[in-house]
N, CA, C and O of each residue as an XYZ file, in Angstrom:
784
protein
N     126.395     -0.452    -33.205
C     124.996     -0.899    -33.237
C     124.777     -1.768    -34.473
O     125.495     -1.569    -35.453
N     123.612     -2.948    -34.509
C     123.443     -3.995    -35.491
C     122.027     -3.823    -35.039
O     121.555     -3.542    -33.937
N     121.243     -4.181    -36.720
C     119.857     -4.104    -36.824
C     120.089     -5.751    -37.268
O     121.087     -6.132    -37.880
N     118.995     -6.622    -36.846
C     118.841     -7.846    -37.159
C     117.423     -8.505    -38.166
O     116.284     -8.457    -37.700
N     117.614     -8.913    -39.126
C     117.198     -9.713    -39.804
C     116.470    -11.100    -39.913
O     117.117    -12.102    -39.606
N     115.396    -11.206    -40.255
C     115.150    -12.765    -40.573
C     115.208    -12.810    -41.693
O     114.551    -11.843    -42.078
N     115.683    -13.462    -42.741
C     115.313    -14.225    -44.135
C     114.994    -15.374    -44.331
O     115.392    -16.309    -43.636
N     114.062    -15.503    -45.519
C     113.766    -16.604    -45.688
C     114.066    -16.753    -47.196
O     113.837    -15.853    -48.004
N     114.678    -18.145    -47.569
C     114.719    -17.794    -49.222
C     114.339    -19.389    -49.589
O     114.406    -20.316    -48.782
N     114.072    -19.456    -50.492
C     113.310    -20.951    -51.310
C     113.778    -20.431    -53.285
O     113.832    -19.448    -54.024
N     114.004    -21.920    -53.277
C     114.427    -22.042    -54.956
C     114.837    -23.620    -55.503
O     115.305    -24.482    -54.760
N     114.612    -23.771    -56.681
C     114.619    -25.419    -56.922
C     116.041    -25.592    -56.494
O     116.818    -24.652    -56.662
N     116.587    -27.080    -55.777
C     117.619    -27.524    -55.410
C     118.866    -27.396    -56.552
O     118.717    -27.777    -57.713
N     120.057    -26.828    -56.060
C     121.579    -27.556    -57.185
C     122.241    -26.722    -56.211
O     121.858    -25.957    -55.325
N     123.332    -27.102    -56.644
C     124.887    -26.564    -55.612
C     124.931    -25.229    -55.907
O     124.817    -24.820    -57.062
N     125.083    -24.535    -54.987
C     126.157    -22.961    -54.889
C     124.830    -22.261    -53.857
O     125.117    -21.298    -53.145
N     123.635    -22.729    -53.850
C     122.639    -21.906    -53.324
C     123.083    -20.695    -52.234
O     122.899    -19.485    -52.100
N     123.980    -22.095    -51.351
C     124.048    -21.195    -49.759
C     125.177    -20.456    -49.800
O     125.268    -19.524    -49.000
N     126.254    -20.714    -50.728
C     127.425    -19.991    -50.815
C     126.983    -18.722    -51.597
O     127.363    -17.696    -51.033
N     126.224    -18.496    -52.842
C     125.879    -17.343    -53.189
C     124.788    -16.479    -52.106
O     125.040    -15.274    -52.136
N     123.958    -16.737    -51.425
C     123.193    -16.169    -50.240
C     124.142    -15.523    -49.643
O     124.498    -14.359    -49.827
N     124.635    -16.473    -48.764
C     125.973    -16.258    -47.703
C     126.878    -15.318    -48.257
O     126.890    -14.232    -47.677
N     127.715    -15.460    -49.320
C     128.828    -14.594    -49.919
C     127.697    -12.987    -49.896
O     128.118    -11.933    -49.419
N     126.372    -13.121    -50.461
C     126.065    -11.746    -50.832
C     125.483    -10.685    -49.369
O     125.234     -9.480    -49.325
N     125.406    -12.002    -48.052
C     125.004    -10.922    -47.154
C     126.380    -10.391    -46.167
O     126.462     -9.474    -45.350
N     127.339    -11.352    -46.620
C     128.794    -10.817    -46.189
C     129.469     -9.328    -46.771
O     130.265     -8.528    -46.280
N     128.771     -9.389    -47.989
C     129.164     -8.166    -48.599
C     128.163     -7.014    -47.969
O     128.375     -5.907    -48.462
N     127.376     -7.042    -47.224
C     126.449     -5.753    -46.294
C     127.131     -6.036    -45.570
O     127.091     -5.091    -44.782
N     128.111     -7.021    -45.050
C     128.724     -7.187    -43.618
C     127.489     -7.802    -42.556
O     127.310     -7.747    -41.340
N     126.902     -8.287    -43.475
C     126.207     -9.159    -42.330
C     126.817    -10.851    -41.841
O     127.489    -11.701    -42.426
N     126.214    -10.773    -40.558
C     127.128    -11.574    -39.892
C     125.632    -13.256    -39.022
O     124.922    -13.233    -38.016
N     125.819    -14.225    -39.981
C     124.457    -15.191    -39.949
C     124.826    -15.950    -38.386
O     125.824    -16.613    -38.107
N     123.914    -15.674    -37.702
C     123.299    -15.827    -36.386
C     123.062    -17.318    -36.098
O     123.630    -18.060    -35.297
N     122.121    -17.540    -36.923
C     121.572    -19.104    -37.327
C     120.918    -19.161    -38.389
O     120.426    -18.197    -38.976
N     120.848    -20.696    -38.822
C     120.325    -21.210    -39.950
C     119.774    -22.323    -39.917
O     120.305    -23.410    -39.686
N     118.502    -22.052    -40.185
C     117.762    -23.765    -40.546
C     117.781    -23.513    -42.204
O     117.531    -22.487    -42.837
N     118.230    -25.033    -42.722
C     118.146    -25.064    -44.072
C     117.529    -26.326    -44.466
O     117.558    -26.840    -43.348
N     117.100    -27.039    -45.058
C     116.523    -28.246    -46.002
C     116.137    -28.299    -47.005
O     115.629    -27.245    -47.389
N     116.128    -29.271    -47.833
C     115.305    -29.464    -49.365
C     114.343    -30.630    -48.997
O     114.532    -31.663    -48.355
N     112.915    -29.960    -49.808
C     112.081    -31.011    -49.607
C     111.266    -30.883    -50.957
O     110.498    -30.049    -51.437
N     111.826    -32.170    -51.365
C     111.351    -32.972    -52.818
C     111.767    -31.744    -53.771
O     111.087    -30.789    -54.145
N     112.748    -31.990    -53.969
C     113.504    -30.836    -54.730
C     113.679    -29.616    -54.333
O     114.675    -29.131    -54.871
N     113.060    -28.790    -53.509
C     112.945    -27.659    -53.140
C     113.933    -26.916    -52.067
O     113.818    -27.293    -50.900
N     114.704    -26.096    -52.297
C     116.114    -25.596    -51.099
C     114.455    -25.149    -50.460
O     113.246    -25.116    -50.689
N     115.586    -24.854    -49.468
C     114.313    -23.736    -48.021
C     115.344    -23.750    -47.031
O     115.779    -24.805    -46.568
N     115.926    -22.132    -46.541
C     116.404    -21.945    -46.038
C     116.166    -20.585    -45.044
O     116.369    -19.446    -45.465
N     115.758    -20.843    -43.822
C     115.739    -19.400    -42.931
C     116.770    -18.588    -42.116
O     116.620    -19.350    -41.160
N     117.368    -18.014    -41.817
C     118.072    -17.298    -41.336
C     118.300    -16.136    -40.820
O     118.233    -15.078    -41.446
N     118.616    -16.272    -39.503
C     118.976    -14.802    -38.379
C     119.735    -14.242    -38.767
O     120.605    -15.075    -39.023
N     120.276    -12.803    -39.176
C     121.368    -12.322    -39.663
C     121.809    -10.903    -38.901
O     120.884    -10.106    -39.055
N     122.734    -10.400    -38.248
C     123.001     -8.972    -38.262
C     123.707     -8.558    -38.748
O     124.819     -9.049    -38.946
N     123.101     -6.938    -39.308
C     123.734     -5.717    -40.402
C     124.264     -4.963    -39.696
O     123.862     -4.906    -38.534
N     125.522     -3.978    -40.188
C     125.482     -2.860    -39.306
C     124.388     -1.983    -39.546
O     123.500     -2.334    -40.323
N     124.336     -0.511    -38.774
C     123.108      0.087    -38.534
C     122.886      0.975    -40.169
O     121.859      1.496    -40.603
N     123.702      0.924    -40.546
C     123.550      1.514    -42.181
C     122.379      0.456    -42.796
O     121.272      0.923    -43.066
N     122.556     -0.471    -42.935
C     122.096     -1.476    -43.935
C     120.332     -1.691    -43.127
O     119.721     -1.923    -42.084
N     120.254     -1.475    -44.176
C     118.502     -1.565    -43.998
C     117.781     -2.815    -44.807
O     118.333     -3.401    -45.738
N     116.398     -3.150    -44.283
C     115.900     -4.079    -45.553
C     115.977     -3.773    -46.600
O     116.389     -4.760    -47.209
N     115.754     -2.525    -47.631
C     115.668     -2.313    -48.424
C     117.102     -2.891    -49.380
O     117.315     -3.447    -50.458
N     117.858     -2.366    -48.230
C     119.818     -2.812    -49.337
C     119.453     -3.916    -49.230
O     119.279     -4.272    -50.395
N     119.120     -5.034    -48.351
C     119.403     -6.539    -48.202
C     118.143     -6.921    -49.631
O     118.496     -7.352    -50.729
N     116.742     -6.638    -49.246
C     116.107     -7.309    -50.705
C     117.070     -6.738    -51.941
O     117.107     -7.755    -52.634
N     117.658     -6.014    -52.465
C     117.982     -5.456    -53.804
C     119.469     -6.251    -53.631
O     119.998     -6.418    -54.730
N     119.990     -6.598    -52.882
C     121.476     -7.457    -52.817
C     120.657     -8.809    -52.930
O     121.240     -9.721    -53.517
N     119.404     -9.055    -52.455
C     119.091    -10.848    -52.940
C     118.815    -10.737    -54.446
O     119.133    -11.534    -55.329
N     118.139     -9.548    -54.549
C     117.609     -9.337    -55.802
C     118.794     -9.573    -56.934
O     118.649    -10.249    -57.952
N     120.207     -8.749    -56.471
C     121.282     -9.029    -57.646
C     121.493    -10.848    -58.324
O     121.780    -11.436    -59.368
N     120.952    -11.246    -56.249
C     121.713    -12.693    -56.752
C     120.538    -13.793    -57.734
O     120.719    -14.677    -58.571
N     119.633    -13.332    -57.262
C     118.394    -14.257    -58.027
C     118.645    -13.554    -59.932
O     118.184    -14.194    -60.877
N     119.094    -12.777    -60.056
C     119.051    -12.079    -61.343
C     120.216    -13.079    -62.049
O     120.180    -13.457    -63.219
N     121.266    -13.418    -61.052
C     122.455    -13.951    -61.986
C     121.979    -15.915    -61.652
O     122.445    -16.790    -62.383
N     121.348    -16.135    -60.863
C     120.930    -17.580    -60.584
C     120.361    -17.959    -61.929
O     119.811    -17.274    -62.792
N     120.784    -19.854    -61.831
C     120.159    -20.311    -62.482
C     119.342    -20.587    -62.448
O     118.851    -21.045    -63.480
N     118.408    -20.514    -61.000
C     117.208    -21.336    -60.767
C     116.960    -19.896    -60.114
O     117.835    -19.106    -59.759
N     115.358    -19.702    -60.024
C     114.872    -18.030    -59.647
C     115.187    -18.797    -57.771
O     115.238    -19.844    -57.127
N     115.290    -17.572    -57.702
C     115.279    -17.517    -55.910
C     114.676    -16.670    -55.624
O     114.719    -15.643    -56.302
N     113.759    -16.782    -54.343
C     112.425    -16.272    -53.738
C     113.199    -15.897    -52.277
O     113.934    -16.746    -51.773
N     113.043    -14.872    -51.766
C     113.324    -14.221    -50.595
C     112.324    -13.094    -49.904
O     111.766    -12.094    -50.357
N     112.352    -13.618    -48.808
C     111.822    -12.436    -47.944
C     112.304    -11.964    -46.669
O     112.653    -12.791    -45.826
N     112.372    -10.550    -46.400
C     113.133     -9.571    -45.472
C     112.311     -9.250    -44.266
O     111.367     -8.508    -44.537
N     112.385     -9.532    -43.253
C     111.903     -9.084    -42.093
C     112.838     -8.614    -41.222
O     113.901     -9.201    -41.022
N     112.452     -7.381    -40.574
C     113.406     -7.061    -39.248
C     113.393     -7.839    -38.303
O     112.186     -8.063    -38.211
N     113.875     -8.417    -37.526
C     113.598     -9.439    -35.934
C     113.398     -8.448    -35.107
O     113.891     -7.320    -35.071
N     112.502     -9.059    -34.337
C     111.482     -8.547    -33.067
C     112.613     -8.638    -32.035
O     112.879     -9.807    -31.755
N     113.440     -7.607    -31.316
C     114.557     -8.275    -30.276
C     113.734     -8.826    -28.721
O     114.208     -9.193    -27.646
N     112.714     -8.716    -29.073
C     111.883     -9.819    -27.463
C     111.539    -10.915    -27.965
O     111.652    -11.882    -27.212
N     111.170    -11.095    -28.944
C     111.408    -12.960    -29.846
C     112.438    -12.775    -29.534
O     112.654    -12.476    -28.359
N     113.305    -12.862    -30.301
C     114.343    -13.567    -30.014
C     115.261    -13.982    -29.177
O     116.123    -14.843    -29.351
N     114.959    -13.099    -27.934
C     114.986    -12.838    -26.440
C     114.312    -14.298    -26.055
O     114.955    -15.149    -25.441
N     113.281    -14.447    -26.378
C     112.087    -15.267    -25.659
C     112.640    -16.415    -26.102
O     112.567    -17.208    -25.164
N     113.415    -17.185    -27.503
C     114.158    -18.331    -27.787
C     115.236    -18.133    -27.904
O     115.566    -18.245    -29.084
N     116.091    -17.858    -27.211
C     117.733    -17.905    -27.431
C     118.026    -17.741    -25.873
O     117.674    -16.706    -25.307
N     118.904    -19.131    -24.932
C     119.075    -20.107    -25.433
C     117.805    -20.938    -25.259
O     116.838    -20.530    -24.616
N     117.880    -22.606    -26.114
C     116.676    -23.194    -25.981
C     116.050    -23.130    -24.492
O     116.875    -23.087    -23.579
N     114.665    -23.120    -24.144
C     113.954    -22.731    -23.446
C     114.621    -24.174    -22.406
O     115.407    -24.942    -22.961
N     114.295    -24.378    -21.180
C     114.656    -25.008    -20.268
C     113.550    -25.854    -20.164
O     113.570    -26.738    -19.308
N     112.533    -25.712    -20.946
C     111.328    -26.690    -20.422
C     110.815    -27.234    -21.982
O     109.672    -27.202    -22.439
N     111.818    -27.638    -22.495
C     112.067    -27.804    -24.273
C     111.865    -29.050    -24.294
O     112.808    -29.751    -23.929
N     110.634    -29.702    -24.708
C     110.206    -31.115    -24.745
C     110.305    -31.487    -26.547
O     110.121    -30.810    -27.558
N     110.724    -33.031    -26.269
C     110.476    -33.318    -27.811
C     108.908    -34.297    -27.966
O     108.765    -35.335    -27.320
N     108.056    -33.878    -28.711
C     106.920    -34.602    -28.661
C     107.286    -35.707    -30.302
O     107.737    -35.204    -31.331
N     107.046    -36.793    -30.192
C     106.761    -38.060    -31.113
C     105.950    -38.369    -31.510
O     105.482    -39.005    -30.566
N     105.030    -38.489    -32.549
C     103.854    -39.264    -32.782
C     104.037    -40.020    -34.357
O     104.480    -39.383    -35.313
N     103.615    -41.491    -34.457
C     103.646    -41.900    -35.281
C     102.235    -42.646    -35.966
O     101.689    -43.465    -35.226
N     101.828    -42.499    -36.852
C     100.307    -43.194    -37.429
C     100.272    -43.278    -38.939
O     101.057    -42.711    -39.698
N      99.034    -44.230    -39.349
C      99.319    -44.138    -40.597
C      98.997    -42.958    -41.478
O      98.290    -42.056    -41.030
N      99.475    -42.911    -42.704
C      99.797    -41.631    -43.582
C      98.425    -41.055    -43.642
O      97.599    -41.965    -43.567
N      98.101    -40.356    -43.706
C      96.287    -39.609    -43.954
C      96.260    -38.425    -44.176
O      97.153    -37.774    -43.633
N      95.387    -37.771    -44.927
C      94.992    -36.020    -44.643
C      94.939    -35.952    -43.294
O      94.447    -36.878    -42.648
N      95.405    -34.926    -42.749
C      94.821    -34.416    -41.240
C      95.583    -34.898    -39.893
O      95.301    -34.578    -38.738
N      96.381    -35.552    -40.236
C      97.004    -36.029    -39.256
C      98.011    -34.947    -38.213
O      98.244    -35.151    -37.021
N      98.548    -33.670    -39.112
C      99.470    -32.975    -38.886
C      98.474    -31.843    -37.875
O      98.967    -31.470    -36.811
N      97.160    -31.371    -38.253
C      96.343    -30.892    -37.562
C      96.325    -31.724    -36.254
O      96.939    -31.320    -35.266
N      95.581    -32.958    -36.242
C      94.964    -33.722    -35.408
C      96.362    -33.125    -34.459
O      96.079    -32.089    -33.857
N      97.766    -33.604    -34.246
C      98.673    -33.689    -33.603
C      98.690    -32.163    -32.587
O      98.722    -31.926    -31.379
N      98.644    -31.256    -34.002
C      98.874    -29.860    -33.603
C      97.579    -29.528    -32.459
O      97.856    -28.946    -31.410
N      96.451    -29.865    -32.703
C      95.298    -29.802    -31.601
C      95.463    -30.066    -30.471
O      94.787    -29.329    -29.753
N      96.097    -30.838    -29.889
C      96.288    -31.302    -28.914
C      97.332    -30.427    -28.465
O      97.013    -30.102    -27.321
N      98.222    -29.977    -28.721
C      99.319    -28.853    -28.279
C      98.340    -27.350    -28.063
O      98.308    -26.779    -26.973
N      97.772    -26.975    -28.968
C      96.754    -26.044    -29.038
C      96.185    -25.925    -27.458
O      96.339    -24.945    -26.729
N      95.501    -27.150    -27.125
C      94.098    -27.372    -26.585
C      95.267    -27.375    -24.943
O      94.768    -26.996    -23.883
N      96.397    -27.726    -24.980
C      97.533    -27.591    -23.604
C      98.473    -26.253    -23.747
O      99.478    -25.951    -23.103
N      97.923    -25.676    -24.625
C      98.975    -24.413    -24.680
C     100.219    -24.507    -24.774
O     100.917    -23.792    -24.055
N     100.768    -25.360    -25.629
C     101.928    -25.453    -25.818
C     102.524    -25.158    -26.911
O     101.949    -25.579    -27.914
N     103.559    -24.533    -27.093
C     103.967    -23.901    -28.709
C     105.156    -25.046    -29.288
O     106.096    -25.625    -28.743
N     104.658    -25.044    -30.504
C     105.534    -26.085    -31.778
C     106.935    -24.803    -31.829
O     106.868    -23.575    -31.769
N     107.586    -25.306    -31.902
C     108.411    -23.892    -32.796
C     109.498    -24.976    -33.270
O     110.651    -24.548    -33.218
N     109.369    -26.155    -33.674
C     110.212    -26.899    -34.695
C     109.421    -28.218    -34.736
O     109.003    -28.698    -33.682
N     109.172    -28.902    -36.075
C     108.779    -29.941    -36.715
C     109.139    -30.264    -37.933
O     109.153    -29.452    -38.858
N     109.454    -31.447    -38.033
C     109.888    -32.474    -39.122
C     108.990    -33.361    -39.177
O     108.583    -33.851    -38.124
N     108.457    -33.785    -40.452
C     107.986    -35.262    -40.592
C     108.707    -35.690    -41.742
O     109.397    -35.060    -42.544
N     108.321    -37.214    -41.631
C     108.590    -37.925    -42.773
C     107.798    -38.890    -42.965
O     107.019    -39.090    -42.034
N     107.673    -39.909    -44.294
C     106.567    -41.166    -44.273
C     107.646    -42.408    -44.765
O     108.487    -42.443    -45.663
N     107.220    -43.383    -43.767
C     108.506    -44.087    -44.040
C     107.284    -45.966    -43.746
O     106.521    -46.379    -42.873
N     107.705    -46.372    -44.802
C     106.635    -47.788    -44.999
C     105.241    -47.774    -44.547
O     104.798    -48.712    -43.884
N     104.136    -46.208    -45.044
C     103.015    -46.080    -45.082
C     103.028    -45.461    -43.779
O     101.871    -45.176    -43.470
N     103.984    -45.085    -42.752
C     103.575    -44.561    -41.728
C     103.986    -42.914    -41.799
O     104.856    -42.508    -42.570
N     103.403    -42.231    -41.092
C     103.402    -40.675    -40.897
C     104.286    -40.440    -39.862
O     103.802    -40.656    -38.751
N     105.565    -40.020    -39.885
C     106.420    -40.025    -38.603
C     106.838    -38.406    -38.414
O     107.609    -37.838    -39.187
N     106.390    -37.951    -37.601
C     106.219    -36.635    -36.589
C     107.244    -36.221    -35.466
O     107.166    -36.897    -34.441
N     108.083    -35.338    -35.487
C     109.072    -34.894    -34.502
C     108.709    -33.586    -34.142
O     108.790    -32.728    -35.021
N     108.187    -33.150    -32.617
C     107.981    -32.106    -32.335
C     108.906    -31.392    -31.392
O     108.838    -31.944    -30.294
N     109.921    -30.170    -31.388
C     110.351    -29.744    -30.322
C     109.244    -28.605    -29.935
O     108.812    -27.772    -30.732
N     108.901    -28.714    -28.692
C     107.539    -28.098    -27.907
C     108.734    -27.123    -26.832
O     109.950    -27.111    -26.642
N     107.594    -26.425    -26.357
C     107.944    -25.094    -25.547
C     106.572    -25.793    -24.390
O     105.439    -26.054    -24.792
N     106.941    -25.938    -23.272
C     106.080    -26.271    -22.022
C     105.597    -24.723    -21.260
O     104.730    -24.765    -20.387
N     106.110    -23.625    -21.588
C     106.327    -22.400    -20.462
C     105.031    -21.982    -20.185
O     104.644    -21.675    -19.058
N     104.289    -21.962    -21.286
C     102.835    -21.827    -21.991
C     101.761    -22.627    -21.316
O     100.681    -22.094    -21.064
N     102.030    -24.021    -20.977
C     100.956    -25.037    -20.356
C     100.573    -25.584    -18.825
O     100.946    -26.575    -18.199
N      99.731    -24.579    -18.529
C      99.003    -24.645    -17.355
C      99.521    -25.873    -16.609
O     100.373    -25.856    -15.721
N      98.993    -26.759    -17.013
C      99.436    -28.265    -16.617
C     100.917    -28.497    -16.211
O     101.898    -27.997    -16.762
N     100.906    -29.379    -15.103
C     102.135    -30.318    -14.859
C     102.302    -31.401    -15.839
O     101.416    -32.151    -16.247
N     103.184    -31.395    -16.073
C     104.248    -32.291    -16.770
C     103.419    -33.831    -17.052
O     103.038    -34.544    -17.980
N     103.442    -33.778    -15.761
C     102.601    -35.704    -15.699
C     101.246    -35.875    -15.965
O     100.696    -36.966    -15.815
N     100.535    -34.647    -16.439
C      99.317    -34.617    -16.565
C      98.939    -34.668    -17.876
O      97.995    -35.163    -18.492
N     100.274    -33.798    -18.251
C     100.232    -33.967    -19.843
C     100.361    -34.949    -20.500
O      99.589    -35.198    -21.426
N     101.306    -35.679    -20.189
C     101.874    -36.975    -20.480
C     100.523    -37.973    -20.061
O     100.252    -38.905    -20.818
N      99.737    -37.752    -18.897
C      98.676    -39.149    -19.155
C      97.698    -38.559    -20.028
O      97.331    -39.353    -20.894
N      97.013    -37.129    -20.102
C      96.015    -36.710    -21.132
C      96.959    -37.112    -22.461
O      96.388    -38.163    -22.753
N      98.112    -36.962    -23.540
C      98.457    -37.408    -24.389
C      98.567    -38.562    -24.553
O      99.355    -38.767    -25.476
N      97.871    -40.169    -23.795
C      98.364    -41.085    -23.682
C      97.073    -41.958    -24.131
O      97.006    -42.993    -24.795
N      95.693    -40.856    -23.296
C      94.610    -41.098    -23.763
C      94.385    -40.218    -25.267
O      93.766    -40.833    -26.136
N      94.771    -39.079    -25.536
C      94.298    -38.498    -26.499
C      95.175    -39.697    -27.546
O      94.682    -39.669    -28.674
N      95.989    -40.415    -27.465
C      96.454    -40.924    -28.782
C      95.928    -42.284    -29.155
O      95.912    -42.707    -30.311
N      95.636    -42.730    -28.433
C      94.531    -44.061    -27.891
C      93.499    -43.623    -29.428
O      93.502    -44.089    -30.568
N      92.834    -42.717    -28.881
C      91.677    -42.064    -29.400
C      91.961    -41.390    -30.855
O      91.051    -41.023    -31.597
N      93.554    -41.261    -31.208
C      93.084    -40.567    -32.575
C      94.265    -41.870    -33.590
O      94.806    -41.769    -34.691
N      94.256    -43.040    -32.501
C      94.718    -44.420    -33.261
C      96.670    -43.614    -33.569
O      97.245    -43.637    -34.657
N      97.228    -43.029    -32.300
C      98.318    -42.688    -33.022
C      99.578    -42.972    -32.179
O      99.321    -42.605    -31.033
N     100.535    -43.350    -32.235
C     101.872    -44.018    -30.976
C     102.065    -42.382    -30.463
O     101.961    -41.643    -31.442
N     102.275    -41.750    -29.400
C     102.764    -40.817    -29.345
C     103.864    -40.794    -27.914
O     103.658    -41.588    -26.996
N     104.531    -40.224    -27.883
C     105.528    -39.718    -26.814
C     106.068    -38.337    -26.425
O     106.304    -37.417    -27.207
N     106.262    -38.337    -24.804
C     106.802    -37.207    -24.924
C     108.341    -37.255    -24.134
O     108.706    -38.370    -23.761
N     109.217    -36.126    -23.878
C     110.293    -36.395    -23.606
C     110.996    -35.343    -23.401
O     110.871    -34.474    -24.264
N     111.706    -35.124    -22.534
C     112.796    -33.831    -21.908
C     113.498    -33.873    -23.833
O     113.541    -34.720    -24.726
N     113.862    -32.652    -23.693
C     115.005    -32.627    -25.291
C     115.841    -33.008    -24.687
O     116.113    -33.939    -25.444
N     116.827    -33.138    -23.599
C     117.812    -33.490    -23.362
C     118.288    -34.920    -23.334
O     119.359    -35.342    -23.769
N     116.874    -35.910    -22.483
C     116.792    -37.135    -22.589
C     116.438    -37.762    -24.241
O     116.920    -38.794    -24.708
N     115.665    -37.015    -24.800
C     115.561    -37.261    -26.383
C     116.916    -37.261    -26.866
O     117.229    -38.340    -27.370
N     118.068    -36.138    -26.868
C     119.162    -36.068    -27.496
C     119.939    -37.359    -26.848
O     120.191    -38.278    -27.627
N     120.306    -37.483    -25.579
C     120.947    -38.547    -25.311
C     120.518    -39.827    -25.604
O     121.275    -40.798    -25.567
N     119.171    -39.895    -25.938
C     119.000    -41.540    -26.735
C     119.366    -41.804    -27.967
O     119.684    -42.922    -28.371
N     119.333    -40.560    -28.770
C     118.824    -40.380    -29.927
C     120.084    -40.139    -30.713
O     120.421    -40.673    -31.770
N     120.727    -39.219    -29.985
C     122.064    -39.080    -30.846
C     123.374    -40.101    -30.828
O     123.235    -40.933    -29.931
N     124.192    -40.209    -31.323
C     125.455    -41.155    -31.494
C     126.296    -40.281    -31.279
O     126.402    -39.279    -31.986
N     127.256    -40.609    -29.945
C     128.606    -39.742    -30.032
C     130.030    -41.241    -30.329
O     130.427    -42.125    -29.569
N     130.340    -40.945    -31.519
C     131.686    -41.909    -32.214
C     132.661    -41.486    -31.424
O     132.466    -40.328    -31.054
N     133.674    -41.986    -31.003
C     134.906    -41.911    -30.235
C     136.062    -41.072    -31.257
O     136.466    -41.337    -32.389
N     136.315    -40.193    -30.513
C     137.255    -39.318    -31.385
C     138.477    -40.196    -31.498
O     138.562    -40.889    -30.484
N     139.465    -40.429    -32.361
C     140.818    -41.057    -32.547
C     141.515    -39.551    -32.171
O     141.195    -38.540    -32.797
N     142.632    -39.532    -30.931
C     143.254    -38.536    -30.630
C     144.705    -39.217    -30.977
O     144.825    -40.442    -30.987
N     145.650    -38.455    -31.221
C     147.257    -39.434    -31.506
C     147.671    -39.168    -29.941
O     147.288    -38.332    -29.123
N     148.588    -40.204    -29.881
C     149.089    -40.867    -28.906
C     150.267    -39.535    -28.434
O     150.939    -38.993    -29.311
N     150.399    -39.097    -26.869
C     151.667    -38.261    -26.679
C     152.833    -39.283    -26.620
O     152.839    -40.450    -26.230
N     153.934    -38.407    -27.183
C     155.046    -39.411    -26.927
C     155.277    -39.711    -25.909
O     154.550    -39.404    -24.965
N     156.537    -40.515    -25.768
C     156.741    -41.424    -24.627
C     157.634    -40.344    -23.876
O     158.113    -40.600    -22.771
């Protein structure tokens, strides 16, 4: 039996972050599931699924982050949650009706709301976003969950077509799958030649 974990840990950016994390939940014998990690404007931020065996409780896991933030050079911030096993049930694997939503406008307070309203107002759940601002513009990547929204597909897509009209913003929507195949680059592997 394995009890499962979420962590979350944040601390100013420099090398060793994920190898000291990682090395210290190997030593509970925990075994990392997944990981979203990034730095933004100096800042690590890293979340992670983890399973313990049934010995290891939150309590060992905060006091094992705790050792490592004690010997860090930069403080590290962590927090311990058990995982819900019907979450994680409910996203693993990505959902089949996994849309990527786009919107681009210029930089402003409120823009990240404005976007999110409209998902709100169709019942549709965010459960991953990135932005960035790139030559005064606000650029928005949404992977959406459809399972949630009453609506057909094409309905959504013309109500988001007018709603972006209206809040002055480019928006799109898109299968994740058709998103990945535009979006990603597959380079040609160099394989060596069998002999003759």
């Amino acid at each position: 039996m394995s009890e499962k974990f979420i962590i979350s840990i944040m601390s100013r950016d420099r090398v060793g972050i994920i190898y000291e994390v990682s090395q210290a939940l190997s030593e509970l014998g925990g075994n990392i599931a997944d990981v979203r990690q990034s730095v933004l404007n100096g800042y690590f931020t890293m979340i992670l699924l983890a399973a313990f065996p049934s010995e290891v409780n939150q309590r060992a896991i905060e006091r094992k982050l705790a050792e490592v933030d004690a010997r860090s050079e930069t403080p590290i911030e962590s927090v311990v949650r058990p995982a819900e096993p019907e979450t994680i049930a409910a996203f693993a694997p990505l959902p089949k009706d996994s849309y990527v939503l786009t919107a681009i406008g210029t930089d402003q307070p409120g823009i990240v709301a404005t976007v999110a309203s409209f998902c709100v107002r169709h019942q549709i759940n965010i459960f991953d976003l990135s932005t960035t601002v790139s030559h005064g513009d606000y650029v928005m990547i949404l992977r959406i969950d459809l399972r949630g929204c009453p609506n057909p597909v094409r309905e959504v897509r013309q109500d988001l077509q007018t709603f972006a009209a209206r809040a002055g913003l480019k928006m799109t929507l898109q299968h994740h799958d058709i998103f990945r195949a535009v979006n990603e680059i597959n380079l040609p592997v160099s394989r060596p030649e069998k002999p003759q």
